[in-house]
LONU-477761 format. One record per residue (C-alpha): residue number from 1; x, y, z. Coordinates in pm, 1 decimal. Layout:
<NUM; <X; Y; Z>>,
...
***
This chain:
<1; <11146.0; 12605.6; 1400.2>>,
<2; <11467.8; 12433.9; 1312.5>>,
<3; <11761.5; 12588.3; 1073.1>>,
<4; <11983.8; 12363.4; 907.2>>,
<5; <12337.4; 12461.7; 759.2>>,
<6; <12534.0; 12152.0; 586.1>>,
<7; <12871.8; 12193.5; 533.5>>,
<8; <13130.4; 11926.6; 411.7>>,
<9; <13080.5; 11861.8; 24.0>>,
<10; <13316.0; 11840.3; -275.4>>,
<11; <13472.9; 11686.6; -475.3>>,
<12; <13648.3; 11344.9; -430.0>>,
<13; <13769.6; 11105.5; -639.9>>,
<14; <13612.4; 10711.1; -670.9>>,
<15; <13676.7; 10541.0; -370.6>>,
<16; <13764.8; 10834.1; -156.8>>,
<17; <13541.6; 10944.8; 162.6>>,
<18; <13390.4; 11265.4; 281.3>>,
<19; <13221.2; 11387.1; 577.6>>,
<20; <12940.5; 11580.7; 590.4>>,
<21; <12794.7; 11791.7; 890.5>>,
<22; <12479.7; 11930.9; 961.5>>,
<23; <12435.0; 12220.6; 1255.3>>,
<24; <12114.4; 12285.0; 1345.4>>,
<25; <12007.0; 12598.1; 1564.5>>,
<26; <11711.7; 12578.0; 1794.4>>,
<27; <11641.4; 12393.9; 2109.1>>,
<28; <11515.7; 12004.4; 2166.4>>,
<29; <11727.0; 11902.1; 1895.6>>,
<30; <11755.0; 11537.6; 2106.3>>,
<31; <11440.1; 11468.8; 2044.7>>,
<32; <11418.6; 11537.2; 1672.6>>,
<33; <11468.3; 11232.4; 1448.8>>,
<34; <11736.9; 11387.5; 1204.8>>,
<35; <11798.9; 11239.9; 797.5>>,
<36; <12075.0; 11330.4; 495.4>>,
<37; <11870.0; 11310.0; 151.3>>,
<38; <11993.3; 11362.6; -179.6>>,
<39; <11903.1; 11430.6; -505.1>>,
<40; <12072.9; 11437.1; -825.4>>,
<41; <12031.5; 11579.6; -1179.4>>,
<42; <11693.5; 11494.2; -1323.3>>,
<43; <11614.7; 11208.7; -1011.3>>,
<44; <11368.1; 11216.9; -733.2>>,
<45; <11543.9; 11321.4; -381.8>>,
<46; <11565.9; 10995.0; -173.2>>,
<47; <11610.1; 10917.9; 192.5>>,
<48; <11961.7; 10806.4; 185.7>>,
<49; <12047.1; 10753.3; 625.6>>,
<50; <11820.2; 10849.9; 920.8>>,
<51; <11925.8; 10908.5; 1287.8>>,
<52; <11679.8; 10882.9; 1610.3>>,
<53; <11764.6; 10888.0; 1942.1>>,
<54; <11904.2; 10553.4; 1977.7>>,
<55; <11853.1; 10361.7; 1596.4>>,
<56; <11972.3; 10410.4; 1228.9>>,
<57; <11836.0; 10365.2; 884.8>>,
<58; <12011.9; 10334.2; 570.6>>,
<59; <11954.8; 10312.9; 211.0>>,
<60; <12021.6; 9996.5; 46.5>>,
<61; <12273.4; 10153.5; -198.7>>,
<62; <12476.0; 10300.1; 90.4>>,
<63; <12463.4; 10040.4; 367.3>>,
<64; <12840.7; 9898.9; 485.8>>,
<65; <12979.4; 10253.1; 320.0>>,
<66; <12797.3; 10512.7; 501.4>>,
<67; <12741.3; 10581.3; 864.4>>,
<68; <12530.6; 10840.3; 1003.8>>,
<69; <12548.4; 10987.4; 1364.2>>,
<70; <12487.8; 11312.1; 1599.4>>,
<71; <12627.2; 11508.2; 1819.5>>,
<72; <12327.4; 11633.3; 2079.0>>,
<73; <12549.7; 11810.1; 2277.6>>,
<74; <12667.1; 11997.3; 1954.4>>,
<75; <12340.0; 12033.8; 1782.3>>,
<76; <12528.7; 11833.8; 1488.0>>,
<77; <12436.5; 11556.5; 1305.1>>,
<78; <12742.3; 11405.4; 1054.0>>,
<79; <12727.3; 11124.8; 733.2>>,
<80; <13034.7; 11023.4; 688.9>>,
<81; <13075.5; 10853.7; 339.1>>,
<82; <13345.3; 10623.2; 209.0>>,
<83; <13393.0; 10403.6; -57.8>>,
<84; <13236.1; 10654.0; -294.5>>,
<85; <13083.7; 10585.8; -659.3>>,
<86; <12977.0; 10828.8; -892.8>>,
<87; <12613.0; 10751.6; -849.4>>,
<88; <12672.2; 10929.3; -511.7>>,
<89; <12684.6; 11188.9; -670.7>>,
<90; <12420.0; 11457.6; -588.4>>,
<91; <12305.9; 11780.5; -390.1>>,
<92; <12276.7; 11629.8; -22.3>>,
<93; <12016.8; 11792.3; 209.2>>,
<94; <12007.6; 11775.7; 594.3>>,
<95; <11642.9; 11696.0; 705.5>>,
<96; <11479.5; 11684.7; 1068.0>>,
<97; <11139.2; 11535.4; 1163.9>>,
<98; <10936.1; 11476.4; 1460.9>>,
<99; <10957.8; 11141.5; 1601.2>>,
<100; <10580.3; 11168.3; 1599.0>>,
<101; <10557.7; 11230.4; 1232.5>>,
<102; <10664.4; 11128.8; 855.4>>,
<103; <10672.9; 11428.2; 742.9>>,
<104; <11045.0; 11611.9; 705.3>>,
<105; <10939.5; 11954.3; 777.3>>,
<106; <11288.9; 12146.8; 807.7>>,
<107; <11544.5; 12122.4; 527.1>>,
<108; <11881.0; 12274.9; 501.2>>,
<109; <12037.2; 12446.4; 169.7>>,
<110; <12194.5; 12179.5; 43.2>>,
<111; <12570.6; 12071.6; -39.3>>,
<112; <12720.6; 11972.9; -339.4>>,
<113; <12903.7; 11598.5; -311.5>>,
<114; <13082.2; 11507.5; -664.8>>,
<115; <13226.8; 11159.6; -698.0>>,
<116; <13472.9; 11193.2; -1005.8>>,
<117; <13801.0; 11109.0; -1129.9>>,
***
């Protein structure tokens, strides 16, 4: 079993950037194919970047702004986010899955990004 802690939210104005980081506890987390969702008020979470062990995945809404990454040594996977909008904002959630499977089955708390002026 996984844990997830995200830390990193906020608030930041239009435009502005923000990293978020996601430190997961537990061992073989190399192999584990890692993901930032998000979901905001009243909308379905959605995938929004994924990370494997050597490719990336983004949303179309995000691509050329955001940029997702790890750390294996750390046990820390980042999304660092610039060019912000509002419609970024949202609760983001750290996600892992097997490599084997579709199905995200450890989530993190959650952090708060806000994209206001």
């Amino acid at each position: 079993q996984v844990q997830l802690v995200e830390s990193g939210g906020g608030l930041v104005q239009p435009g502005g950037s923000l990293r978020l980081s996601c430190a997961a506890s537990g061992s073989r987390f190399n192999i584990y194919v890692m993901g930032w969702h998000r979901q905001a008020p009243g909308q379905q979470r959605e995938l929004v970047a994924s990370i494997g062990s050597s490719s990336t995945s983004y949303l179309n809404s995000v691509k050329g702004r955001f940029i997702i990454s790890r750390d294996n040594a750390k046990n820390t996977v980042f999304l660092q986010m610039n060019s912000l909008k509002p419609e970024d904002t949202a609760v983001y959630y750290c996600a892992s899955r097997s490599p084997f499977s579709s199905v995200w089955g450890n989530w993190g708390q959650g952090t708060q990004v806000t994209v206001s002026s």
